[in-house]
C-alpha positions in Angstrom: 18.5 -15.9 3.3 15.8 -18.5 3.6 14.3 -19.7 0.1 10.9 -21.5 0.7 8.8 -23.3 -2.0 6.3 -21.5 -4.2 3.8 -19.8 -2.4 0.5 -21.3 -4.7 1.6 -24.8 -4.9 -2.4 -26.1 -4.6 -5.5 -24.8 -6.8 -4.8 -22.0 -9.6 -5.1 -18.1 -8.7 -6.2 -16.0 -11.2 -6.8 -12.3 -10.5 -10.2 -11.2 -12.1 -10.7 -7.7 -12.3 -9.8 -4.7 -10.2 -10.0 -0.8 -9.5 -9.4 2.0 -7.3 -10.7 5.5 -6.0 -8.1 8.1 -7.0 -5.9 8.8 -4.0 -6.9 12.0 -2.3 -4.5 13.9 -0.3 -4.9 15.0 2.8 -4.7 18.2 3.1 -7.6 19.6 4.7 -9.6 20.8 1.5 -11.4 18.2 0.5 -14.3 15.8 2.2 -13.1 13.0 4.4 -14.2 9.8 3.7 -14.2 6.9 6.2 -12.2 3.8 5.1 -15.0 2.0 4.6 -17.0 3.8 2.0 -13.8 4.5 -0.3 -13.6 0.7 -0.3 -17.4 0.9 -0.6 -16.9 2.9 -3.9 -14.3 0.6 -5.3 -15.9 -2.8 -4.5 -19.6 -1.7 -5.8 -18.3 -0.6 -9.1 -16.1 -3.3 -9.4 -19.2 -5.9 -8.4 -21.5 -4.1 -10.9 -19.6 -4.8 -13.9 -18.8 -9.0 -13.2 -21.6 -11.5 -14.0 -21.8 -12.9 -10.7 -23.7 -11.3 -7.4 -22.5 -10.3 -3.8 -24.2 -13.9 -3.2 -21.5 -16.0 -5.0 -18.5 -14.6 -2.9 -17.0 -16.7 -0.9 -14.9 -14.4 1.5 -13.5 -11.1 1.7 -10.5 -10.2 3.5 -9.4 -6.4 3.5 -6.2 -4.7 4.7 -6.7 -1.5 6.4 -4.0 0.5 9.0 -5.9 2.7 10.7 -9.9 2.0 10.8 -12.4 4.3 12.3 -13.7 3.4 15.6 -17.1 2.4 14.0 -15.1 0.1 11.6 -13.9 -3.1 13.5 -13.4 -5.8 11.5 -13.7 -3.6 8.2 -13.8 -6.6 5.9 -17.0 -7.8 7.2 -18.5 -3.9 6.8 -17.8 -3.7 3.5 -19.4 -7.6 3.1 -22.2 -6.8 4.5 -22.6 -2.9 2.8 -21.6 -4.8 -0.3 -24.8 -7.0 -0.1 -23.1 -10.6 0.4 -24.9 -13.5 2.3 -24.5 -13.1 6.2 -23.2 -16.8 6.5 -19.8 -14.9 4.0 -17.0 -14.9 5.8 -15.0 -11.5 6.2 -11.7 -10.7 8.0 -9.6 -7.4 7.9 -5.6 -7.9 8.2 -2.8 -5.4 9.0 0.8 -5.8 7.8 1.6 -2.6 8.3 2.4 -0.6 4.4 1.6 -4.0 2.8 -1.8 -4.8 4.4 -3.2 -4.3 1.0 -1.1 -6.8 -0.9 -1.4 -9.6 2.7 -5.4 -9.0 2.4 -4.4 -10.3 -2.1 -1.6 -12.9 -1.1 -4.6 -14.5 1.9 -7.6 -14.7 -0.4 -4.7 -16.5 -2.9 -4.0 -19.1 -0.1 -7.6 -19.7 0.6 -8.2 -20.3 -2.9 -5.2 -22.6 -3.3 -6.0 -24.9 -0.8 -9.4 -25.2 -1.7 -11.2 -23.0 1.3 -12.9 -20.5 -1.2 -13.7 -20.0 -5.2 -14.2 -16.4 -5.5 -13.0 -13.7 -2.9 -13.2 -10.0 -2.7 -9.7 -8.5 -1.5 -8.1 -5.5 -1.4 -6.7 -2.3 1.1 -8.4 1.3 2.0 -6.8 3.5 4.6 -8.3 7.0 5.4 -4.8 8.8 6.7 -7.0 12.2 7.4 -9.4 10.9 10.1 -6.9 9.1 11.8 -7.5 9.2 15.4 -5.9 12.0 17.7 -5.9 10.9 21.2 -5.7 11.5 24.2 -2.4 11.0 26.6 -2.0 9.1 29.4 -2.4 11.5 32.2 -5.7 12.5 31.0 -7.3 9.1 30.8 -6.0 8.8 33.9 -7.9 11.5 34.9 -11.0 11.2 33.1 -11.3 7.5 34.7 -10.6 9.1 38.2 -13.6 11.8 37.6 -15.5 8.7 36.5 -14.9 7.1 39.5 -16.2 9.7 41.4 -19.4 9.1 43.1 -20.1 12.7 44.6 -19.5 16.7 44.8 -16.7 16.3 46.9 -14.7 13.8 45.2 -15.7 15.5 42.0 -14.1 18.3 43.2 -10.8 17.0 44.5 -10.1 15.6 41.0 -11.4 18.3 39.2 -8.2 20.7 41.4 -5.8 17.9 40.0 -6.1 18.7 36.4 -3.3 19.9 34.9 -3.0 21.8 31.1 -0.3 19.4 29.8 -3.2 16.7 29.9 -4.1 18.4 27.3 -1.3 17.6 25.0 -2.5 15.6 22.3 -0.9 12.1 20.8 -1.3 12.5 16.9 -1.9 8.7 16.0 -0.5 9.7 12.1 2.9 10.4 13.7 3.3 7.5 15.6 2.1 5.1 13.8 4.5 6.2 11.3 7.7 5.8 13.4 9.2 2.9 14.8 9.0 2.3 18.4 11.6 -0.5 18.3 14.3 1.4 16.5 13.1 5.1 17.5 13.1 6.1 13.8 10.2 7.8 11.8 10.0 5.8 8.6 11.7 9.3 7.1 14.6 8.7 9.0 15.4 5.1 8.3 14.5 6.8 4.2 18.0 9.4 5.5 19.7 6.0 7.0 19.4 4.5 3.5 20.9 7.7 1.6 23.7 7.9 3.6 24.6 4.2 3.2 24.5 4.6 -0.6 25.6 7.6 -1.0 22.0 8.7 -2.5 22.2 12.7 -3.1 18.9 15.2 -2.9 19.2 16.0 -6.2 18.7 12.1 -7.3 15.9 12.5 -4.8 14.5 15.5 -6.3 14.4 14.0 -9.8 13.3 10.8 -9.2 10.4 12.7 -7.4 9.9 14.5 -10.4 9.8 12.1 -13.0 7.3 10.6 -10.7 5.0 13.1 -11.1 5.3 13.9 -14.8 5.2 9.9 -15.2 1.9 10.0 -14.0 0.3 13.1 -15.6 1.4 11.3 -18.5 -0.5 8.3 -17.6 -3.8 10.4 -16.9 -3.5 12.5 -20.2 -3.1 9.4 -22.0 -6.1 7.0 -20.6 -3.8 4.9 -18.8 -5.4 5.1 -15.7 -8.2 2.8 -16.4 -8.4 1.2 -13.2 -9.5 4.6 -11.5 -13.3 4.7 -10.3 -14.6 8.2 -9.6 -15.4 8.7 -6.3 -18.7 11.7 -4.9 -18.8 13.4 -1.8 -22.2 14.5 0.1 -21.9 17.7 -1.9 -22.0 16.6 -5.1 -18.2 17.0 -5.9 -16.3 14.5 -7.6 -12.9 13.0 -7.9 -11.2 11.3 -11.3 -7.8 12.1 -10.7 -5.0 11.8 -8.1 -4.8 15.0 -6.1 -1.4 14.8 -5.3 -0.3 15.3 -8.4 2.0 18.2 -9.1 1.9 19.1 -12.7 3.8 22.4 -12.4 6.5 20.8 -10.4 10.3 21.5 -10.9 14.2 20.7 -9.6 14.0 24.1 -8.4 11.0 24.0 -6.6 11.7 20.8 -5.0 15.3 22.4 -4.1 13.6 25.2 -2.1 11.6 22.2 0.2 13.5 21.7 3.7 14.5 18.9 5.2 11.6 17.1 7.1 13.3 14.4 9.1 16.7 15.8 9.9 16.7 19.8 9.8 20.3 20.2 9.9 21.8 17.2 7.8 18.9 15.5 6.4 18.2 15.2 2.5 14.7 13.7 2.4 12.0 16.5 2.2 8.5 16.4 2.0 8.8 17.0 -2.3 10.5 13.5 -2.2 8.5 11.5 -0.2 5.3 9.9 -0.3 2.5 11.8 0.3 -0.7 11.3 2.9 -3.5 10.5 1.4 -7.0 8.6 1.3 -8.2 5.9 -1.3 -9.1 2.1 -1.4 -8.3 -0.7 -3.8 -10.3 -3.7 -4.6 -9.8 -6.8 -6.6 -11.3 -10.2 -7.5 -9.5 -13.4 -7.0 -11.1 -16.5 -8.5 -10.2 -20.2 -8.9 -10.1 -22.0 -11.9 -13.6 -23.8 -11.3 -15.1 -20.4 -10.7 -13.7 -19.0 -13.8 -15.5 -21.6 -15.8 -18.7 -21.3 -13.2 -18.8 -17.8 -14.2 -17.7 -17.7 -17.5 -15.2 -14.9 -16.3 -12.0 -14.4 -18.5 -8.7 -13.8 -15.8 -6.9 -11.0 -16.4 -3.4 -12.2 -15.0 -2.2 -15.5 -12.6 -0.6 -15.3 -9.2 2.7 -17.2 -9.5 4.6 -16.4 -6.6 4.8 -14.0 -2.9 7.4 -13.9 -0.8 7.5 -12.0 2.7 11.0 -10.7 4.1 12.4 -9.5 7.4 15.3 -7.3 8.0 16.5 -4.6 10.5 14.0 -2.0 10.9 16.2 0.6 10.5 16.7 -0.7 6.7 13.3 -1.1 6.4 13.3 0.3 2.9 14.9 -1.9 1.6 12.6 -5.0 2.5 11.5 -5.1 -1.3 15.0 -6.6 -2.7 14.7 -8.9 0.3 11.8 -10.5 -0.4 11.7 -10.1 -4.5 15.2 -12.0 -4.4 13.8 -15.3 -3.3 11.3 -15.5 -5.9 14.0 -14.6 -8.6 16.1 -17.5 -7.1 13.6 -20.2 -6.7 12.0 -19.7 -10.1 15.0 -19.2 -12.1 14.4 -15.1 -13.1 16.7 -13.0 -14.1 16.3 -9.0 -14.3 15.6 -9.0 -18.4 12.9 -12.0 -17.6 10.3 -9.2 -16.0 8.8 -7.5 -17.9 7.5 -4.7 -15.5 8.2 -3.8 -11.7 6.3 -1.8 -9.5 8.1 -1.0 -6.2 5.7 1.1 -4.4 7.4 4.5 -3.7 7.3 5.3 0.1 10.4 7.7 -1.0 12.4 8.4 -3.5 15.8 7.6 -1.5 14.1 4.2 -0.4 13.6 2.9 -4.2 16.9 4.6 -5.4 18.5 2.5 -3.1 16.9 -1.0 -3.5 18.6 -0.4 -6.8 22.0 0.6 -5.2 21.6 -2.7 -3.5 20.8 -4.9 -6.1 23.8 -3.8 -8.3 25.8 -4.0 -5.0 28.3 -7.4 -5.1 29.1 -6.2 -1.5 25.3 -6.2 -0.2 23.9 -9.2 -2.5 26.6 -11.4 -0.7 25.9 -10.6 2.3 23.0 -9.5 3.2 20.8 -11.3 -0.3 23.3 -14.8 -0.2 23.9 -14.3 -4.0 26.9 -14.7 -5.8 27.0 -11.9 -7.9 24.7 -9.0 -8.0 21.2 -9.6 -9.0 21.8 -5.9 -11.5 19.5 -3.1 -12.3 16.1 -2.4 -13.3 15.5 -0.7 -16.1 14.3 2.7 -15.2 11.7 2.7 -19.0 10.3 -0.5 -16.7 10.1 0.4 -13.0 7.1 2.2 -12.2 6.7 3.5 -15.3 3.1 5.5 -14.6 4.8 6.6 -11.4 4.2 5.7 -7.8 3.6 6.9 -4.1 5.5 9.9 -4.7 3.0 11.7 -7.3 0.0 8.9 -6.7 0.2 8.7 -2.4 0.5 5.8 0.1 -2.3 5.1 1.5 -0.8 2.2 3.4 -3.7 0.1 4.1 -4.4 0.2 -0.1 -0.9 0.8 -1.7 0.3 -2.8 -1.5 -3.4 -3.8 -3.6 -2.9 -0.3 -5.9 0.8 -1.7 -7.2 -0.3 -5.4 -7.6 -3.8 -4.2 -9.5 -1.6 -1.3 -11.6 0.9 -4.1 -13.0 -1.6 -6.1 -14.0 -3.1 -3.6 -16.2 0.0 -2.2 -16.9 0.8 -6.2 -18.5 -2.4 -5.6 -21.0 -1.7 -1.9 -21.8 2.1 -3.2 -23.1 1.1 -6.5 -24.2 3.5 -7.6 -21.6 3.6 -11.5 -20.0 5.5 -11.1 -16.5 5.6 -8.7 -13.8 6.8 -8.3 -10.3 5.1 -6.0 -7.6 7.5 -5.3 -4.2 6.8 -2.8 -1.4 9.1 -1.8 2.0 6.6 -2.1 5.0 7.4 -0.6 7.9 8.7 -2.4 10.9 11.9 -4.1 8.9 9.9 -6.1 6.3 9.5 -6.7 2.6 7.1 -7.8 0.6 6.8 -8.9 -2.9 4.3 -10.9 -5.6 4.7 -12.2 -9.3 2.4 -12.1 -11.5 1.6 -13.7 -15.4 -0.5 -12.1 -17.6 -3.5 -14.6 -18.8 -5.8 -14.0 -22.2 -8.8 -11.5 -20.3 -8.3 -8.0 -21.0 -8.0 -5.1 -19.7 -11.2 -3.4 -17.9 -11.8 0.1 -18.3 
């Protein structure tokens, strides 16, 4: 395994201040929002509440999957909607489930080398207006009746339609499989159970301590980073929808297979959900901090990107925390707190198969012994993309901004956010806790 220098080794990163929509899911009940106005409802609180103006921004750089055909270049919508200076730079990137966390670990390099002071990043992915489209046959057939200049031709083309033109491509479902590989992300989740002999009822309860971890966290005001979001009818939204506070073993037992019918273990109940939402957060340098008078919440010590077979995609976040435990000396018990964003509950499960595996860490990590176990009272301990949703432009910017507070809430120092990204890749970020506080 390659180990690289520190990611920040120029200018200081501090991470300001932060917040998110809830995460809606998508399941036809509730208004859709474009991608750009949940990051629109994040980023305008967020701005409202700093003692600096759109003006002072320096860049913004959002992650997004899937935006809306009116949404090109995202970033630079939400710059302008947002108020900031035409001459501020805006760019939107796309790393697949981690695009959130790329848009965090970019504004950090531009600040560390001295490009920009203060930068607006974050993710926002609407998964229920993703695009349906049509297959190749008809816009083959569509650009033939373009083409045609009169009643006649018109007319031949029209008698060579066919009803299987018809036949809709759901974007959703393919841009959650692999092309490479010929796996749905599911599938590579049922790869990974198999290998580590990972059983549906471990699924089932991780899924449910998920779930009640979170109801926890919104009965007990731990949720501060959550920004109510309207729609055009006057409803609001404070809390995740996904949530499941009546959930069960038994109910999750009754869900079927949704990858494998026959064989498979890894159900709906135990995997992420779809859902909508946006996160935004404020990265300054240290001569902005002063500048502004602002008081950082937490530092940016480290990131690390990893590669790996697709087909093990899920377990990209031991492959790229690993090098940052190596090459600043960490061991498990020197973290404080660990958010691994939960795409599914076998995925996570097995990251910590792997990690306590001497087999795998020699291997595939290049360690001599086994890097251990997270404590389960420190991993995700609000719960995850099982009860909360993925998002996956915003969940890689929702785990990083959640540790952070998480670090004040527990007067914590050191924490480590990690996320698999589709594709056979890992991604993964460090973080210190500095003397601001916590924003509610």
């Amino acid at each position: 395994m390659k180990t690289t220098k520190r990611a920040y080794s120029g200018k200081p990163v501090y991470i300001i201040d932060g917040n998110r929509t809830p995460f809606l899911k998508a399941d036809g009940k509730s208004e859709k929002f474009s991608a750009s106005d949940l990051a629109m409802t994040t980023s305008r609180a967020l701005l409202l509440r700093q003692g600096f103006d759109a003006s002072d921004i320096d860049e913004v750089i959002f992650g997004c999957v899937m935006p809306g055909p009116d949404e090109a270049n995202i970033a630079r919508i939400i710059a302008l909607r947002l108020g900031c200076d035409e001459n501020t730079t805006a760019w939107t990137v796309q790393r697949n489930c981690a695009s959130g966390m790329q848009a965090i670990d970019s504004a950090a390099q531009s600040i560390s080398q001295g490009r920009a002071d203060l930068v607006l990043a974050g993710g926002t992915e609407s998964m229920s207006l993703a695009p349906v489209l049509f297959n190749q046959l008809m816009v083959n057939w569509l650009s033939s009746w373009a083409r045609s200049r009169n009643v006649s031709s018109k007319l031949q083309t029209a008698f060579k339609f066919r009803l299987a033109m018809l036949s809709p491509i759901i974007g959703l479902l393919r841009g959650l499989s692999d092309p490479v590989v010929g796996l749905s992300m599911g599938q590579t989740a049922e790869k990974l159970a198999f290998r580590f002999g990972i059983t549906r009822e471990q699924m089932d309860q991780f899924s449910l301590q998920s779930h009640q971890r979170l109801a926890n966290a919104h009965d007990q005001g731990r949720m501060k980073e959550v920004t109510p979001i309207y729609d055009s009818n006057g409803h609001y939204y404070i809390e995740d929808t996904g949530l499941r506070r009546d959930g069960s073993l038994e109910k999750l037992a009754r869900l079927k297979p949704a990858f494998d019918k026959k064989f498979g273990l890894v159900s709906a109940g135990n995997s992420a959900q779809i859902t909508d939402g946006a996160a935004s957060l404020f990265l300054a340098s240290e001569s902005a901090v002063k500048k502004h008078k602002l008081a950082p919440m937490a530092r940016l010590m480290d990131t690390q990107w990893a590669g790996l077979d697709p087909s093990q995609m899920g377990l990209g976040p031991v492959h790229a925390m690993t090098p940052i435990m190596k090459r600043n000396k960490l061991s498990i018990d020197d973290i404080d707190f660990w958010e691994i964003n939960e795409a599914f509950s076998a995925q996570v499960l097995s990251c910590q198969k792997a990690w306590t595996d001497t087999e795998y860490c020699q291997q595939e990590l290049g360690l001599k012994e086994p890097m251990g176990f997270i404590p389960e009272d420190k991993l995700n301990i609000d719960g995850g993309g099982v009860s909360i949703g993925h998002p996956v432009g915003a969940s890689g910017a929702r785990i990083v901004l959640h540790l952070v507070n998480t670090l004040h809430q527990c007067d914590a120092n050191r924490g480590m956010a990690s996320l698999c990204i589709g594709g056979g890749q890992g991604g993964a970020m460090l973080i210190e806790k500095t003397e601001g506080t916590s924003h509610e």
